[in-house]
N, C-alpha and C positions, 0 to 999 in steps of 0.2 A: 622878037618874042617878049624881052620886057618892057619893051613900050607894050607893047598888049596887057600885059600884067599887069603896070603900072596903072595904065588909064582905067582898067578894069576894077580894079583895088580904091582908083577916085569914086568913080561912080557908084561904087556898092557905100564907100565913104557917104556922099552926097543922098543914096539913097535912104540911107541909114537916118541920118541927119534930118531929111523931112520925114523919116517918117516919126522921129520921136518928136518931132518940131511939132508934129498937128498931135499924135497920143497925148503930148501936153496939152496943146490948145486945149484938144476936149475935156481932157480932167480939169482945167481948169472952168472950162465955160460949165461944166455939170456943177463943179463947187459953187462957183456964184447961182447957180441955179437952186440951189439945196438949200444956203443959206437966204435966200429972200423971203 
């Protein structure tokens, strides 16, 4: 059961991670987009 927990707690980790990985991307790519 805490190996289940554990690897559960990575992957929400990992999910986490891309998903602010790309919210950034795009805030970034709209900024160069606003300033051109």
């Amino acid at each position: 059961a805490e190996a289940f927990l554990f690897f559960q707690r990575a992957l929400t980790a990992v999910a986490v991670g891309v998903w602010r990985a790309e919210k950034n991307a795009l805030f970034l790519i709209s900024n160069q987009e606003d300033t051109r």
